[in-house]
GUPA-635695 format. One record per atom (N, C-alpha, C): residue number from 1; residue in one letter; chain; atom name; z, x negated, y. Coordinates in steps of 0.05 Angstrom, whole numbers, plus 32768, in hexadecimal, padded with zeros to 4 digits. Layout:
N
seq:type:mol:atom:pz:px:py
NUM:a:A:CA:Z:X:Y;
...
END
This chain:
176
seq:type:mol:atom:pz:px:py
1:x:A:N:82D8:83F4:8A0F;
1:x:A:CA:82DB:840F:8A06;
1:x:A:C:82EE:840F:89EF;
2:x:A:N:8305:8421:89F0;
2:x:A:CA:8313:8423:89D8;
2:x:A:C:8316:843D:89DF;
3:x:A:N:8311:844E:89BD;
3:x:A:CA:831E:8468:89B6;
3:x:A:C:8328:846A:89A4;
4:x:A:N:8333:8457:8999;
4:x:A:CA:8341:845A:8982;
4:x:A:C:835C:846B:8985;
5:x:A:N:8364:846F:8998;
5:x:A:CA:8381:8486:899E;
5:x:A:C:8379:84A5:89A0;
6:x:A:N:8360:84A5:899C;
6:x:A:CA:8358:84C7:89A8;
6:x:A:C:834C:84C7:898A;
7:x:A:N:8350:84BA:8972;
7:x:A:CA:833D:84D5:895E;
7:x:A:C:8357:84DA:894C;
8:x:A:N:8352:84EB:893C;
8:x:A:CA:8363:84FC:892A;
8:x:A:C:8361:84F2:8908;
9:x:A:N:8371:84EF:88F5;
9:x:A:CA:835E:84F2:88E0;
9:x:A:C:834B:8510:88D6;
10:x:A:N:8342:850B:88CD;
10:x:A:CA:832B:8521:88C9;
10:x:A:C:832B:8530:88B0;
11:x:A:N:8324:8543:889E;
11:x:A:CA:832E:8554:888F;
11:x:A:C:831B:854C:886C;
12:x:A:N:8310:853B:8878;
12:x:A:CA:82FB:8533:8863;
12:x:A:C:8302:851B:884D;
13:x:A:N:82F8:8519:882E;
13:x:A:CA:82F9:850B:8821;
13:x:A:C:82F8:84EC:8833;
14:x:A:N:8305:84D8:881B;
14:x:A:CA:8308:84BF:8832;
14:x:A:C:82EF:84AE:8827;
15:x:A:N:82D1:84B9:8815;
15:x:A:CA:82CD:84A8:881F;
15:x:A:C:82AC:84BF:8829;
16:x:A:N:82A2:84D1:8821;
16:x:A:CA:8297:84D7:8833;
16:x:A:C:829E:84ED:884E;
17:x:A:N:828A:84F1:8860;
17:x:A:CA:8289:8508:8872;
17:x:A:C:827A:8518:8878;
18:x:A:N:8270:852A:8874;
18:x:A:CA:825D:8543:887E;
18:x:A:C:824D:8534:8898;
19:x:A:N:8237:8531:8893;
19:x:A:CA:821F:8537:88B5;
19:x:A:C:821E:854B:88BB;
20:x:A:N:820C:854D:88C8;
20:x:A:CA:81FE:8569:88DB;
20:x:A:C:81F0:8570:88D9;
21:x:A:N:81DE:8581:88DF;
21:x:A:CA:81C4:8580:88DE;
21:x:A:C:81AD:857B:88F1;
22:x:A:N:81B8:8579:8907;
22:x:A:CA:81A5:8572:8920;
22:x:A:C:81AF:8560:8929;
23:x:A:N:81A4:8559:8940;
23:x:A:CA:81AF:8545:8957;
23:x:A:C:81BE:854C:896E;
24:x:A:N:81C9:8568:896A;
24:x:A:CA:81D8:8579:8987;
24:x:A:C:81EE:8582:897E;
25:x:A:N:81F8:8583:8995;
25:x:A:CA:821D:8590:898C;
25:x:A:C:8214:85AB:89A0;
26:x:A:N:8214:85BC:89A0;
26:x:A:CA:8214:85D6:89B0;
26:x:A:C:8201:85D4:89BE;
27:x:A:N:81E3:85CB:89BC;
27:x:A:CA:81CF:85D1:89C9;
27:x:A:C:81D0:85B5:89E0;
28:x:A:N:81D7:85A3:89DE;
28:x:A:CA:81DD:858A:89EC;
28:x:A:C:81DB:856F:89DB;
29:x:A:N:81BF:8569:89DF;
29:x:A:CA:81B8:8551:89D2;
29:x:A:C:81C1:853A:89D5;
30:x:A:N:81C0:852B:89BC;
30:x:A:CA:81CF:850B:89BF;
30:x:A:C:81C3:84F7:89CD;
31:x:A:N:81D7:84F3:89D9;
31:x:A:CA:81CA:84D1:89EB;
31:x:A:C:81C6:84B5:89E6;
32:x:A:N:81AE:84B5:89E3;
32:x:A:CA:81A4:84A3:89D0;
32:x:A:C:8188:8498:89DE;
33:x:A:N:818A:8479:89E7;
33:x:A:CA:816B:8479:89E5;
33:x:A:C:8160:8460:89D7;
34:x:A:N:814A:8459:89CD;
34:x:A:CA:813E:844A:89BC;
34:x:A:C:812A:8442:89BC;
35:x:A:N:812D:8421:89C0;
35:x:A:CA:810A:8414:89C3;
35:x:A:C:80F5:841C:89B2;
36:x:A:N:80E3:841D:89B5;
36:x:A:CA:80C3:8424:89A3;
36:x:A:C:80CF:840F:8991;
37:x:A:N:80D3:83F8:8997;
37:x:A:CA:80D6:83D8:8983;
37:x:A:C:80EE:83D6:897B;
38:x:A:N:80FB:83E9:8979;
38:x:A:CA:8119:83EB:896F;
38:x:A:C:8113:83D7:894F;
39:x:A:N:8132:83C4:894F;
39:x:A:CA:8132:83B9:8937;
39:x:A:C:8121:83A2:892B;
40:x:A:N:810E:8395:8942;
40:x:A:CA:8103:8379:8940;
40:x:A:C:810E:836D:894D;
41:x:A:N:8125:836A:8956;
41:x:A:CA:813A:8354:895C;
41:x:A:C:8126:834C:897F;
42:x:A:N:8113:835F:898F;
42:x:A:CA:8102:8357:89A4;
42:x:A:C:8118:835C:89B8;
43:x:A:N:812D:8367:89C2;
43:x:A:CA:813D:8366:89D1;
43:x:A:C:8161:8367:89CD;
44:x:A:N:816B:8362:89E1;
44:x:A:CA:818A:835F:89EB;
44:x:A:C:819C:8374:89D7;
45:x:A:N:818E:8390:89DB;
45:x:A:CA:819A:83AF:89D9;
45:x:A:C:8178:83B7:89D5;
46:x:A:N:817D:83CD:89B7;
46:x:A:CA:8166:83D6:89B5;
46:x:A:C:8169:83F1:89BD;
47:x:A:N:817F:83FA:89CF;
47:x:A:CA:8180:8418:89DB;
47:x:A:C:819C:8415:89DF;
48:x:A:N:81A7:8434:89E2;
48:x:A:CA:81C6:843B:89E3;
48:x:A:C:81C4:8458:89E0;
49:x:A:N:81DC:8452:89E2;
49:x:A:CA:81F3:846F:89D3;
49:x:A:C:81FF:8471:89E4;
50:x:A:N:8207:848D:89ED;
50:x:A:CA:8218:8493:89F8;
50:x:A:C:8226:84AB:89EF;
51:x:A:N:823A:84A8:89E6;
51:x:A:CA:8255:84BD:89D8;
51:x:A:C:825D:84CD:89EF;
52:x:A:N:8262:84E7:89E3;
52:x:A:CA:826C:84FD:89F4;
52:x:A:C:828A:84FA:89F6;
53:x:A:N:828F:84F4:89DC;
53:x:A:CA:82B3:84E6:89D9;
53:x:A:C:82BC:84D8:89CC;
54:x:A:N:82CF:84C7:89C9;
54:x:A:CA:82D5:84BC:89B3;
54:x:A:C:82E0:84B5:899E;
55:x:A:N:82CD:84CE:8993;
55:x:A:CA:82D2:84D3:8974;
55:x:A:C:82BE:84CD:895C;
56:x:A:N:82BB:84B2:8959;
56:x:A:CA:82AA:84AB:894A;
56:x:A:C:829E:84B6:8936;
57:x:A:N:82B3:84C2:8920;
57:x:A:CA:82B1:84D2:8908;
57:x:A:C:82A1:84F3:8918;
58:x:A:N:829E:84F7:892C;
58:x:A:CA:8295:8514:8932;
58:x:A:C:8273:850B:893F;
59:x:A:N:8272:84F4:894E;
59:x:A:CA:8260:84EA:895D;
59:x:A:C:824A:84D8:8942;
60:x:A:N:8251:84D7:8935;
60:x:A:CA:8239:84C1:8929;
60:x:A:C:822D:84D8:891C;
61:x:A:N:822F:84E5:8907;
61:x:A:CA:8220:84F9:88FD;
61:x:A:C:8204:84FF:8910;
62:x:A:N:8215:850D:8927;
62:x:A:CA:81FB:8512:8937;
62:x:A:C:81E4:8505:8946;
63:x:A:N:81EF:84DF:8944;
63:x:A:CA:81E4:84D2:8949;
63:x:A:C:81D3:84C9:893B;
64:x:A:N:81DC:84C7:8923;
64:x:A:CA:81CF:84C0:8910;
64:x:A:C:81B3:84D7:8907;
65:x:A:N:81B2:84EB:890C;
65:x:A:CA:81A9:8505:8901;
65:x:A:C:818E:8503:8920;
66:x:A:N:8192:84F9:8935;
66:x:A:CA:8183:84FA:894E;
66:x:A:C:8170:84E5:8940;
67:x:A:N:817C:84CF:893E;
67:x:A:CA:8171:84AE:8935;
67:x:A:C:815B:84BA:8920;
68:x:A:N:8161:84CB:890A;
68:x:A:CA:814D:84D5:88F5;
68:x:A:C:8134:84E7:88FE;
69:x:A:N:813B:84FB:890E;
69:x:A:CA:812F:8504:891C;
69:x:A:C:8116:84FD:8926;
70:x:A:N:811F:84DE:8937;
70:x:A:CA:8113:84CF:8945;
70:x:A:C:8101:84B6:892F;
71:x:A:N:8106:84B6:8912;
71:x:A:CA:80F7:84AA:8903;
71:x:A:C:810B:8497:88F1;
72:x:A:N:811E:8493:8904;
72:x:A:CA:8135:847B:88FD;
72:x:A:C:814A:8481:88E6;
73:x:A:N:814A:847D:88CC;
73:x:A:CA:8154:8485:88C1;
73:x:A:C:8169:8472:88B0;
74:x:A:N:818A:846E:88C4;
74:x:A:CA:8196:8458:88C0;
74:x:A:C:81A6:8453:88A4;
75:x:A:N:81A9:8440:889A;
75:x:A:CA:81B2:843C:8881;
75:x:A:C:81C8:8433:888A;
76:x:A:N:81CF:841F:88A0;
76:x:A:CA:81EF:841B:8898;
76:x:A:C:81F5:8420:88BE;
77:x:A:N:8208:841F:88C6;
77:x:A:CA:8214:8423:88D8;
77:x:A:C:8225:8413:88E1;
78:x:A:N:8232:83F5:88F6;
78:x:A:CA:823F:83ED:88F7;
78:x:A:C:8249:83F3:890E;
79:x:A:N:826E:83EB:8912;
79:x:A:CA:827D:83EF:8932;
79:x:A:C:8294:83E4:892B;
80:x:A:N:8296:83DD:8947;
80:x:A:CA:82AB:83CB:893F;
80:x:A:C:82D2:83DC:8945;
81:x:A:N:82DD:83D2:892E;
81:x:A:CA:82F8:83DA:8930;
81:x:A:C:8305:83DE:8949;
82:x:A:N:8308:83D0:8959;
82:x:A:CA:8315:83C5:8971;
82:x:A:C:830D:83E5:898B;
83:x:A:N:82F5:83F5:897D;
83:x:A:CA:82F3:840F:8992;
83:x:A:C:82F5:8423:8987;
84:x:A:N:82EF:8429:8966;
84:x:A:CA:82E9:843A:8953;
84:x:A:C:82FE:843C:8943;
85:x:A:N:8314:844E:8939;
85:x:A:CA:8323:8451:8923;
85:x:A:C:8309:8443:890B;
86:x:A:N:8319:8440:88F6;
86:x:A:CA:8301:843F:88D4;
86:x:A:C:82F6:8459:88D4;
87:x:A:N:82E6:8454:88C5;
87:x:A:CA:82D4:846E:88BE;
87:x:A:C:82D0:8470:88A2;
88:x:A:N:82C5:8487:888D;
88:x:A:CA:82C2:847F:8877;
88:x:A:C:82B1:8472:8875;
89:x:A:N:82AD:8463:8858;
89:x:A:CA:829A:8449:885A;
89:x:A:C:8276:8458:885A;
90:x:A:N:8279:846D:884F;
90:x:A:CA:825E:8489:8849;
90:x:A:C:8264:849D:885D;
91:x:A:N:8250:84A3:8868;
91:x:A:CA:824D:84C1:887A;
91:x:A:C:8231:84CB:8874;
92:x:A:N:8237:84E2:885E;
92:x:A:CA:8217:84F4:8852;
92:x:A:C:8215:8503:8873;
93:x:A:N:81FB:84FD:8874;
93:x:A:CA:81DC:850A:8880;
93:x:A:C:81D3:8515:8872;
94:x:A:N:81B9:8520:8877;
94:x:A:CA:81AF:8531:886D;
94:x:A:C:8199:8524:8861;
95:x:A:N:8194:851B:8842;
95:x:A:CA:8183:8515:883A;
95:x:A:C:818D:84F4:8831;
96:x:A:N:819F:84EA:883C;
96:x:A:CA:81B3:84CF:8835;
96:x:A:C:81C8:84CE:8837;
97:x:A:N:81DE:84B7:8832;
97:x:A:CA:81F1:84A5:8837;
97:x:A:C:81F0:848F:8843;
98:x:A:N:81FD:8493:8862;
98:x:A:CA:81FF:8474:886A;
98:x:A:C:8217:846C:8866;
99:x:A:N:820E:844E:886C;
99:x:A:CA:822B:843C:8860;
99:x:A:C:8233:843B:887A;
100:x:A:N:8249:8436:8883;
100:x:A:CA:825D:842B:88A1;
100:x:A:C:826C:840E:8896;
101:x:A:N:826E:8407:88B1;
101:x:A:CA:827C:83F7:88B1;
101:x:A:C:828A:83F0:88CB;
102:x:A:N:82A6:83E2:88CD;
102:x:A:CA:82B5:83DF:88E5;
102:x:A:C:82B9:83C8:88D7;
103:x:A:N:82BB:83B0:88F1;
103:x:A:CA:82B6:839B:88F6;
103:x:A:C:82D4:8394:890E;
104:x:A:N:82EC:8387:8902;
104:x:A:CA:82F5:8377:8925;
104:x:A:C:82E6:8360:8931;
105:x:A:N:82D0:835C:892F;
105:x:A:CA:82BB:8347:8939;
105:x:A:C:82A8:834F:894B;
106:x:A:N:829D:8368:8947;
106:x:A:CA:828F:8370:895C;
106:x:A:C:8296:837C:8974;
107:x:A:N:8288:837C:898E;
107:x:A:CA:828F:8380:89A0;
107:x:A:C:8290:839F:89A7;
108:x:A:N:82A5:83A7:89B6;
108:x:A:CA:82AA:83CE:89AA;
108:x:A:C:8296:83DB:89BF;
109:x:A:N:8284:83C5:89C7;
109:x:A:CA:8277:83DD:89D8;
109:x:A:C:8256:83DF:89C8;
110:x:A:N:8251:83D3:89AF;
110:x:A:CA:8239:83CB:89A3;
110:x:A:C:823F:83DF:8986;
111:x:A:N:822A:83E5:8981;
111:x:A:CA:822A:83F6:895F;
111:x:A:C:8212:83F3:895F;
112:x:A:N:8207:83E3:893B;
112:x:A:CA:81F4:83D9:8935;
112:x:A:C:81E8:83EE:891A;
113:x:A:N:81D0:83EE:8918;
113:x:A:CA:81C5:8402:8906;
113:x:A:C:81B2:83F2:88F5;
114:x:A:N:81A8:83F4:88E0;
114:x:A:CA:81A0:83EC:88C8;
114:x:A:C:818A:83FF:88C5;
115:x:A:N:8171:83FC:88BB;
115:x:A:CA:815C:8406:88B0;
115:x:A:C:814A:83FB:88A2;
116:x:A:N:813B:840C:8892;
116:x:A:CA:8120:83FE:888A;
116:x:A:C:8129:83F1:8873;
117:x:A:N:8138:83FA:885A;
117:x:A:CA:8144:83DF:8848;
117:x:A:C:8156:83C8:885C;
118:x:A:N:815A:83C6:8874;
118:x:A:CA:816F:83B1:887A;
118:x:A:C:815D:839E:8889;
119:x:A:N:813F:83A9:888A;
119:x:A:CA:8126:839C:8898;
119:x:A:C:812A:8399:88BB;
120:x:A:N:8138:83B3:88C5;
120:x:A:CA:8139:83BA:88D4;
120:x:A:C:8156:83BD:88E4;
121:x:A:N:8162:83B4:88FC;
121:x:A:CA:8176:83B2:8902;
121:x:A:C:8178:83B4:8921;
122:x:A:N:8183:83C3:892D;
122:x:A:CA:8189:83CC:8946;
122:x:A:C:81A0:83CC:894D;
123:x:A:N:81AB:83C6:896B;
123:x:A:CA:81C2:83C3:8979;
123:x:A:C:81C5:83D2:898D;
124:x:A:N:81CA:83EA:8992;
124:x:A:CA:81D5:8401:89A5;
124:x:A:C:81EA:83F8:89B4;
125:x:A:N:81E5:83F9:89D2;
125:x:A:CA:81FD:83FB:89DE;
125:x:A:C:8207:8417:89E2;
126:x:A:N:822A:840E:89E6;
126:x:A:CA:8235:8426:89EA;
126:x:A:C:8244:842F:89F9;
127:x:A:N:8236:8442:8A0D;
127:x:A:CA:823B:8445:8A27;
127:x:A:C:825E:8452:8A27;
128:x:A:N:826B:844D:8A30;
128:x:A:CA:8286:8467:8A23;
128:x:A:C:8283:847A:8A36;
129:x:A:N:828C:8489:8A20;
129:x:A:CA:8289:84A7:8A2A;
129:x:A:C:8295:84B2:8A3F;
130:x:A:N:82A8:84AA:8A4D;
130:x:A:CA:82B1:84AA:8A6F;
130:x:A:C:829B:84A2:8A88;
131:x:A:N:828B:8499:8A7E;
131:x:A:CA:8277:848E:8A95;
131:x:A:C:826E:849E:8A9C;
132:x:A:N:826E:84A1:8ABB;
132:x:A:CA:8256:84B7:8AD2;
132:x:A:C:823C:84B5:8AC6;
133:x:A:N:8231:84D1:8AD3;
133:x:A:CA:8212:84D6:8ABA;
133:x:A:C:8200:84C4:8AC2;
134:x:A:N:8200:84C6:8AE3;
134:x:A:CA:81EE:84A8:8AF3;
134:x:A:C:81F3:8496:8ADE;
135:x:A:N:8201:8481:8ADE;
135:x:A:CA:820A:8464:8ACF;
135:x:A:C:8201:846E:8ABA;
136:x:A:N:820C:847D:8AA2;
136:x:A:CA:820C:847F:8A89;
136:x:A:C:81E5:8483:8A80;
137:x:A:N:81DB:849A:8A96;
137:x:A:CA:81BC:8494:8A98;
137:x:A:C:81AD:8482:8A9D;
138:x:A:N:81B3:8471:8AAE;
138:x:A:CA:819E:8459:8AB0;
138:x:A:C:81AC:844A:8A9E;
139:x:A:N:81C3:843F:8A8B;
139:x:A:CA:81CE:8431:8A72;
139:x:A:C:81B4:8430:8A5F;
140:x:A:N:81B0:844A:8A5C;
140:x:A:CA:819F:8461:8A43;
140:x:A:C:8181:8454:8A4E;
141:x:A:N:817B:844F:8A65;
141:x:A:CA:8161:8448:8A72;
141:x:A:C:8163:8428:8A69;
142:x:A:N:8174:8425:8A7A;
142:x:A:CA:816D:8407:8A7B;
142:x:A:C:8169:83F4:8A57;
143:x:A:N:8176:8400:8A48;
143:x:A:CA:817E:83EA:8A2A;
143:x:A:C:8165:83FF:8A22;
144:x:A:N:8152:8407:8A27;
144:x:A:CA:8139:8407:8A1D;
144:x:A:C:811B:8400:8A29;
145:x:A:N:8124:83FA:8A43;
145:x:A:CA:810D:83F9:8A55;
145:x:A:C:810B:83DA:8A5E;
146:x:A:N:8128:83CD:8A5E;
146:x:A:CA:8130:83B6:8A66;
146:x:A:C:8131:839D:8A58;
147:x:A:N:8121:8386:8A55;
147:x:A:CA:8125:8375:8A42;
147:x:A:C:8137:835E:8A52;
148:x:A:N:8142:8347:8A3A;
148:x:A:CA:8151:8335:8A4B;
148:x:A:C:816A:834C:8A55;
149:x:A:N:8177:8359:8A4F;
149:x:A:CA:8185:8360:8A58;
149:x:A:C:81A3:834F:8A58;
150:x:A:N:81B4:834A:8A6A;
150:x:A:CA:81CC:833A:8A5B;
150:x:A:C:81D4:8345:8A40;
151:x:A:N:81E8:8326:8A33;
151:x:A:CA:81F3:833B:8A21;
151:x:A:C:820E:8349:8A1B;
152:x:A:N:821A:8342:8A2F;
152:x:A:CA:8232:8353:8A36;
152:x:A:C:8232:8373:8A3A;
153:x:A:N:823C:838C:8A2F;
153:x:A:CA:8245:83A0:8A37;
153:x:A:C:8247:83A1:8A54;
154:x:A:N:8256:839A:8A5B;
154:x:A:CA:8267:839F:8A76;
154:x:A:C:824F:8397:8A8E;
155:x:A:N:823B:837A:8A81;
155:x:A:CA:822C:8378:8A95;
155:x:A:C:820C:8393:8A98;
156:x:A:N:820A:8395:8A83;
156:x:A:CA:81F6:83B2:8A81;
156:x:A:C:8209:83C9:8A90;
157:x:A:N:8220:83CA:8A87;
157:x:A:CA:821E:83E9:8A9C;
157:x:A:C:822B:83DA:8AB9;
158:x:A:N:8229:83CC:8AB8;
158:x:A:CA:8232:83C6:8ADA;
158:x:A:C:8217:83BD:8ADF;
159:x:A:N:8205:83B5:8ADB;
159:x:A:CA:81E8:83B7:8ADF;
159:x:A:C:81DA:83DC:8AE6;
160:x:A:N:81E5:83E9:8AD4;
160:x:A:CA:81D8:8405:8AD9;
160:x:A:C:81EF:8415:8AEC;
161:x:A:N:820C:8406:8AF1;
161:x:A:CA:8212:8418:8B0A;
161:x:A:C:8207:840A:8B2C;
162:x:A:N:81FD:83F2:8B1C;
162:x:A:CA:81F6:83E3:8B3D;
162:x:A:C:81D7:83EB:8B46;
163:x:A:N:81C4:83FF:8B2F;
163:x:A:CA:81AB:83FB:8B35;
163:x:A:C:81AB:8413:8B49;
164:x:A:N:819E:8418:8B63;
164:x:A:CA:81A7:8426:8B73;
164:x:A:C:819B:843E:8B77;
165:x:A:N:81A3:8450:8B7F;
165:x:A:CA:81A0:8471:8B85;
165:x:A:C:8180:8476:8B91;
166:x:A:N:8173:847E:8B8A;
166:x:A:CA:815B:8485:8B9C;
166:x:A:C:815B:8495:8BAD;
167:x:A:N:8154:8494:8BCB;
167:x:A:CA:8165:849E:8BDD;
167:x:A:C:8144:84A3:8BE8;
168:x:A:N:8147:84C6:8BEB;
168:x:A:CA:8130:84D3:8BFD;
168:x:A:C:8143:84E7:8C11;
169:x:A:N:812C:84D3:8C21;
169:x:A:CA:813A:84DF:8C40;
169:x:A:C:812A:84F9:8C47;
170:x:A:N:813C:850F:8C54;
170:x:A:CA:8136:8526:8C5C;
170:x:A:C:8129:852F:8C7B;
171:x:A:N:811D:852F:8C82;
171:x:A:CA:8110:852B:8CAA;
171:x:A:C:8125:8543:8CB0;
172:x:A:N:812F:8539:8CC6;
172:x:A:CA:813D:8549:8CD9;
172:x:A:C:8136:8563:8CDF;
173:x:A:N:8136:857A:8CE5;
173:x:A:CA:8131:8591:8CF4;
173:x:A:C:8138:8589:8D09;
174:x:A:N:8121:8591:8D20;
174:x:A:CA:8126:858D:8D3D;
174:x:A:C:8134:85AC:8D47;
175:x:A:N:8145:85AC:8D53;
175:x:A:CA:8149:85CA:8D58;
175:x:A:C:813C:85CF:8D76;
176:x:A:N:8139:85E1:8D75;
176:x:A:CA:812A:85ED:8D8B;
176:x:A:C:8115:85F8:8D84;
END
C-alpha cells in the first residue's frame, strides 16, 4: 500500500491537528475491528483498519475517536513512512494529545497503537482502501476472530480473498 502521492499538505499548525468528534464522516462509520484481548501481545494482528482513502492526516482522527469510543484510548500512534506522508508529531482529540510517529522500518501495511501508559500495544492491519467490500470484510473478520494468523499483509488479505462465497442455491420452478 502506498499513498503517499494522493495527500495534500493540510492547513493546520505543524505540530498539532484538530480531531473530530465522532467516529463517522457523513453518517458512515469507521472500519475498524478489535480483539476483546487487544494489546497482550496474544495474537499476529489485534484487528484492522480499513481507510476510506489515503489520507492519513483526515483518516486517523476518526479512527482514533471510534478506538475511544470503543474504550481504547491511544497515546501514541505508529506508521510507517514508506505508505503515509509525516504527520504532525501531536493530533488533539478530544480530551488528549497523541503522539505519531512514522517509521521507514515498518511494514506500510501495519499501524501500531499504544495504550494504558505504554502497558498496552496493538498492531492493526491495513486493509487499503481500494479493496472490494467482500475481501476488505472478511480482512476486518478475520485479524480478530483468527489467531496464528501469518504475518505478512499480503498473506491475510489473500487469505480473506481466497475464503469462499457462501453459495445458497435457489430450487428451480418447474413450469407447467
Amino acid at each position: 500500500m502506498s499513498c503517499a502521492h494522493l495527500d495534500e499538505p493540510h492547513e493546520y499548525g505543524p505540530n498539532i491537528r484538530p480531531g473530530l468528534d465522532g467516529g463517522f464522516r457523513a453518517g458512515i462509520d469507521v472500519r475498524v475491528s478489535l480483539r476483546a484481548e487487544a494489546g497482550w501481545g496474544s495474537a499476529t494482528y489485534d484487528g484492522a483498519w480499513w481507510p476510506r482513502r489515503c489520507d492519513l492526516a483526515a483518516e486517523l482522527p476518526e479512527l482514533l475517536a471510534e478506538l475511544s469510543r470503543r474504550g481504547v484510548r491511544v497515546e501514541r500512534f505508529a506508521y510507517s513512512l514508506e505508505a503515509w506522508p509525516p504527520l504532525p508529531r501531536r493530533i488533539a482529540v478530544p480530551d488528549r494529545v497523541v503522539h505519531t510517529g512514522g517509521f521507514h522500518s515498518m511494514d506500510p501495511q501495519v499501524v501500531s497503537l499504544t495504550w494504558a501508559g505504554g502497558a498496552r500495544r496493538a498492531d492493526l492491519l491495513v486493509v487499503p482502501p481500494e479493496t472490494d467490500a467482500i475481501t476488505g470484510a472478511r480482512a476486518l473478520r478475520l485479524c480478530c476472530t483468527r489467531r496464528n494468523l501469518p504475518r505478512s499483509p499480503q498473506m491475510v488479505l489473500a487469505t480473506a480473498r481466497a475464503t469462499p462465497v457462501l453459495q445458497v442455491t435457489v430450487p428451480r420452478q418447474r413450469d407447467g
